[in-house]
Structure formats: C-alpha cells, structure tokens
TORVO-154603 format. One record per residue (C-alpha): residue in three letters; x, y, z. Coordinates in steps of 0.02 Angstrom, whole numbers, plus 32768, in hexadecimal, padded with zeros to 4 digits. Last residue first. Layout:
# residues N
alaXYZ
...
***
This chain:
# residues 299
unk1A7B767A9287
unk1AC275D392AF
unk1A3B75779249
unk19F574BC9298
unk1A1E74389215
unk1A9273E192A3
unk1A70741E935A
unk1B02745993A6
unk1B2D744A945F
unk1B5874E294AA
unk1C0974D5950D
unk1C5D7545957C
unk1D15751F95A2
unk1D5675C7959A
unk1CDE760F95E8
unk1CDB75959681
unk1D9C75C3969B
unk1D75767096F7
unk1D3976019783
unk1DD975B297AE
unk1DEC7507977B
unk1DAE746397F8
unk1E0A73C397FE
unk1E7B7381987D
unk1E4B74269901
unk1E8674CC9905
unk1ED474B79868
unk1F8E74AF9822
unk1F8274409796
unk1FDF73B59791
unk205873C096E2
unk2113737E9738
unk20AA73029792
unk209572B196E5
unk214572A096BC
unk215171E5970F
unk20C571C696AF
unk212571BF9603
unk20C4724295A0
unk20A8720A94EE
unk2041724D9444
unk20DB724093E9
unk2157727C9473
unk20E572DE94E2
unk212473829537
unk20E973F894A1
unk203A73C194BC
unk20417421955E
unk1FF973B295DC
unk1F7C74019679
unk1F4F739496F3
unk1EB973619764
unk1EC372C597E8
unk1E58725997DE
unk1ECA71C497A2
unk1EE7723D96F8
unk1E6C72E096EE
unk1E92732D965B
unk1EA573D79613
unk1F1673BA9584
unk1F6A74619535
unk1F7C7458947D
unk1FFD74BC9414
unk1F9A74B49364
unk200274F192D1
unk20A274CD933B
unk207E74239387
unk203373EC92C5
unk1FF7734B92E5
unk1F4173A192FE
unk1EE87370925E
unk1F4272AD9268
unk1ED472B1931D
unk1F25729E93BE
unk1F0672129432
unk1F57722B94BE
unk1FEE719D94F7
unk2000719895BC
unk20B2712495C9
unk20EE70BA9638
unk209B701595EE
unk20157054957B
unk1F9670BF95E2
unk1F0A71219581
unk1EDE71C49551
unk1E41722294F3
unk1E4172E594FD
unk1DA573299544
unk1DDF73D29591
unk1E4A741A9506
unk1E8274CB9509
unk1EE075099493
unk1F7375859496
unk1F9E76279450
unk2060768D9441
unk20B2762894A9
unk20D475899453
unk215A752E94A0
unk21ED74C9944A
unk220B746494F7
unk229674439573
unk22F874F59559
unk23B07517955F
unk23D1759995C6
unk2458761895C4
unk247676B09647
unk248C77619600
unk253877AB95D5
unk25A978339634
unk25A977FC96E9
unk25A678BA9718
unk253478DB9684
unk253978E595C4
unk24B178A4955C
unk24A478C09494
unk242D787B9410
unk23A078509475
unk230978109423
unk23527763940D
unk236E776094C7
unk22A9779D94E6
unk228477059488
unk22DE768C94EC
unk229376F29567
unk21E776D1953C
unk2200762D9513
unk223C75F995B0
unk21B4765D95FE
unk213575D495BE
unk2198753A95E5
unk21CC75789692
unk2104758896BA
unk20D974DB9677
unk214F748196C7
unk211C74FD977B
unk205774BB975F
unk1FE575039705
unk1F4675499782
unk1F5C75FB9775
unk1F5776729804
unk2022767C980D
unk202176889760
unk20027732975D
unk20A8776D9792
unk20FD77099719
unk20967730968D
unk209077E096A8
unk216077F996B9
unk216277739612
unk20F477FE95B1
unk2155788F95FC
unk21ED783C95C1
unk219C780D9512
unk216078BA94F9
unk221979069516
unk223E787A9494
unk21CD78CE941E
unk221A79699420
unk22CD791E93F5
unk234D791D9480
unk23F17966948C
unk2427796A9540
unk24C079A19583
unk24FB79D4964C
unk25B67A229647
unk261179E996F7
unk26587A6F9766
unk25C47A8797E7
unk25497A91974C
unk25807AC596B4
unk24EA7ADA961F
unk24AB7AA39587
unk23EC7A719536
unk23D07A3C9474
unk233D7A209445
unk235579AB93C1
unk230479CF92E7
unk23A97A1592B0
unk23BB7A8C9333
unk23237AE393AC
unk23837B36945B
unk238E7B3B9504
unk242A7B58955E
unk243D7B6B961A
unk24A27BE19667
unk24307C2596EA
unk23E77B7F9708
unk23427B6396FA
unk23297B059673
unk23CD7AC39660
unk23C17A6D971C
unk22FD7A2696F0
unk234779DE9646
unk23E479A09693
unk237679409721
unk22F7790A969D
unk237E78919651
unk23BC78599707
unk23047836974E
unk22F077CE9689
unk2382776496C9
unk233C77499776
unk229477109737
unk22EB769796CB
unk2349765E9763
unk22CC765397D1
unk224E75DC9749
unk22EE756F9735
unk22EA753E97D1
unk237075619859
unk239E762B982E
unk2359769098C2
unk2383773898B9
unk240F77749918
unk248777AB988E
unk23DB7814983D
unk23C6787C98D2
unk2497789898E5
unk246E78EF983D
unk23D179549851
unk2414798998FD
unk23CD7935999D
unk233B799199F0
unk22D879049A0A
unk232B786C99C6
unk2328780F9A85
unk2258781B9A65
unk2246779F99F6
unk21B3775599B0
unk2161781299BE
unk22327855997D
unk220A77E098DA
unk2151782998C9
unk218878CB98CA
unk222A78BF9855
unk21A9786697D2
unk213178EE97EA
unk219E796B97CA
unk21F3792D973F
unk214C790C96E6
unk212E79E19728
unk21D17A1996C8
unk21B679C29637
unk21017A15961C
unk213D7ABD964F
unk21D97AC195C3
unk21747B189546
unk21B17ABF949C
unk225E7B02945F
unk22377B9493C7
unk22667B789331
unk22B27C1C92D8
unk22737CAF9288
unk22D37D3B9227
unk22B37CF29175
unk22397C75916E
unk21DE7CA790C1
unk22917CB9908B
unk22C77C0390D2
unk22267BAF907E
unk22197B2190C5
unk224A7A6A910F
unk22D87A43907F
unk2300799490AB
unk239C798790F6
unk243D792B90A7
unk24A578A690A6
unk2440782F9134
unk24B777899156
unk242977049160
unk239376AC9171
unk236C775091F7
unk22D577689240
unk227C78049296
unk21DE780D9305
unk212E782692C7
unk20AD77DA9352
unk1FFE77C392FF
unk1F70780B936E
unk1F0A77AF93ED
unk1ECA784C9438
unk1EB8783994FC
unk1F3578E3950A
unk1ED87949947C
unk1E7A79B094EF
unk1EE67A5194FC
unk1F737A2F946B
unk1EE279EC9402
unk1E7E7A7E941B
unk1EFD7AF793EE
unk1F2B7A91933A
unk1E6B7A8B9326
unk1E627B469338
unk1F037B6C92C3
unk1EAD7B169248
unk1E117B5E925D
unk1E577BF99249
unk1EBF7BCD91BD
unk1E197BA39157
***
C-alpha cells in the first residue's frame, strides 16, 4: 500500500499541474496559544523539514525578469535592485508585477548567494542573507511560493488571452493579496512591500463561463439576469461572455452591483480579440454544447 502511495504522491508532483485540487492555506480567527502536535518527535528524531527544491522559483523569476528586459531593453544588465526601481509602475497591473519582481528578487539573491540562509521553521521558509550592506528577509509559507509562481504564469500568459486589462488586475490582485498573507516577514532596501487596496472581492481559485446570459438596458445601467440559484458571487464567481452593441466582452460577476454594470464601465471588460467578436480556438472546448434529448439514457 505505501508504494502506491508514494507513487501517486510522485505522479501528482510530475503531472498534477492541471489538477483542480483543493488549496490548504492557514487561517487565523485569532491569537494562536499553542501548536498542534504534528508527530511523533521520537519516531522523527534526527530529521528535519526540508525547504522545497528551489528550481521551480527560480525559473517563474526567470521568466518574469526575461520578459520585462524583452519589453524593455534599457533593464538589461541592470542589478536585481536598480532593475526593480526602473520598472514601470503607472497601472496597477505594473505595480503588482513590480512588487512580486522585488519578493522573488530576495529569493533568487538568498538562493544563490554565498551567505544565504535557507531553512524549514514553524511551517515559513525562512530565507536570510546581506547583500551590499543591507540584510535581505523573506519568510514565506510553501504555499505562497506557489502563489508567486502561480501569479508569475498568469501574468505572462495572459498576454494571449482575450480578458481585458480590468479583468487581468482583478485576478493578480488576488493573488498577491494572497501572496501578502502568505508572507510573514519582508525586509529589503525599502523595507516593506507596496499596499493596494483592491476594487473587487475576486474569485481566483475557478470561474464560470457563461455565454448566453440574458441582459437588458435600464437607463445607464446593463442589469443581467441572474438566477436566485446563482446569487451567491462567491459560491458561483460567473464570468459573462457577451456581445453588447456588437462588440464582445467579458464581465466578472463580481463587478456588477446587484446584477448591474453601469455602461460607462463596460469598456473596462472588451475583450481583447483580433476582431469585435471571435475567441481563440482553444475556447471552442470549453463552450461545447450537445443538446440533450429528454428520456434518452446518458450511458
């Protein structure tokens, strides 16, 4: 049996990237008095956690430091810190994308610096070094290494996607929001991360696709209909594909205000498309439809 075990847990570290698996992150309601008791310490005696292999980290910030030197070239060559001072920081998307550059900056120095500090405590990975006179910290859970890699992916991905630059900040908002709340010490040269406040309680974790949602005008506003099943934004965090005046666009439910868009907002949600209306092709699967014939058996 612990063979198979330890084969599934190998195969799902290999192919398990496209798994919709639960998340499992840490809450607090409040002031934490003691640990739970995790194992046995005499059955663990003389081993210690282990920090996760580092490669994975390393290549999302090297990517992201790629593809910022591509859109420009002036940051070639720069170091890691004068890099991040001349990133572009006008919408919110740059400076999210600059603040998650800085976090992965002290992981990529500690890593391979000869001083750096790596090491498993109380659940954080906790990395340490001095770098030209000023001590570099980062204590981040595991999972909130995931999250940066996760928000380095969907960044640089969604350059080929259709949802609009709204839609975009709203997603990675959440991610680092949540990457924040992973991270229970940051020390740099400017000493604390940047603060946002965020526009919309966003659902990150799945989303639904709705292609035949049912609108009409009332004054300035675009009100959906939305059944009394699907009130719920956070049990069912609906995005509306819908072509308004022609022209297609793509509404998080989480921007309406009772089933409301004001249509000033609605350029905010245009998709970006080669033309007013046409998806990418790897979109036809996920809005493939059989009809259903009633009485018929589904087996």
């Amino acid at each position: 049996m612990k063979f198979h075990q330890d084969t599934t847990a190998e195969f799902r570290k290999l192919f398990g990237g496209q798994w919709a698996a639960p998340e499992y992150r840490q809450i607090e309601l409040y002031t934490k008095k003691r640990q739970l008791a995790f194992f046995d310490e005499e059955a663990s005696a003389g081993t210690a956690p282990r920090p996760p292999n580092p490669l994975s980290t390393l290549v999302a910030f090297s990517l992201l430091e790629s593809a910022l030197e591509a859109r420009d070239l002036s940051l070639e060559g720069q170091p890691l810190w004068q890099k991040y001072l001349s990133l572009p920081k006008k919408s919110v998307t740059e400076k999210l994308v600059a603040e998650v550059f800085r976090i992965l900056r002290i992981y990529r120095t500690v890593a391979l610096h000869g001083d750096g500090q790596m090491e498993i405590h109380n659940g954080s990975i906790k990395l340490n070094c001095t770098h030209n006179r000023c001590a570099l910290s980062l204590w981040i859970s595991p999972v909130g290494l995931r999250l940066i890699e996760s928000f380095v992916f969907y960044y640089l991905d969604s350059f080929r996607q259709p949802y609009s630059e709204a839609y975009i900040e709203a997603m990675l908002m959440q991610y680092f929001l949540d990457i924040v709340a992973e991270t229970k010490k940051f020390a740099d040269e400017d000493r604390v991360l940047y603060q946002f406040r965020r526009k919309y309680d966003f659902n990150r974790h799945f989303r639904f696709d709705c292609d035949n949602p049912k609108f009409a005008f009332d004054g300035d506003q675009v009100v959906f209909e939305i059944g009394e099943r699907y009130q719920d934004k956070s049990r069912f965090p609906i995005d509306f594909f819908v072509a308004i005046r022609d022209v297609l666009h793509i509404i998080p439910v989480e921007a309406l205000t009772r089933g409301s868009l004001p249509q000033s907002e609605l350029e905010l949600w245009i998709a970006r498309t080669p033309d007013d209306h046409s998806l990418p092709e790897d979109f036809r699967t996920r809005f493939g439809r059989e009809t259903m014939i009633v009485g018929l058996p589904m087996t």
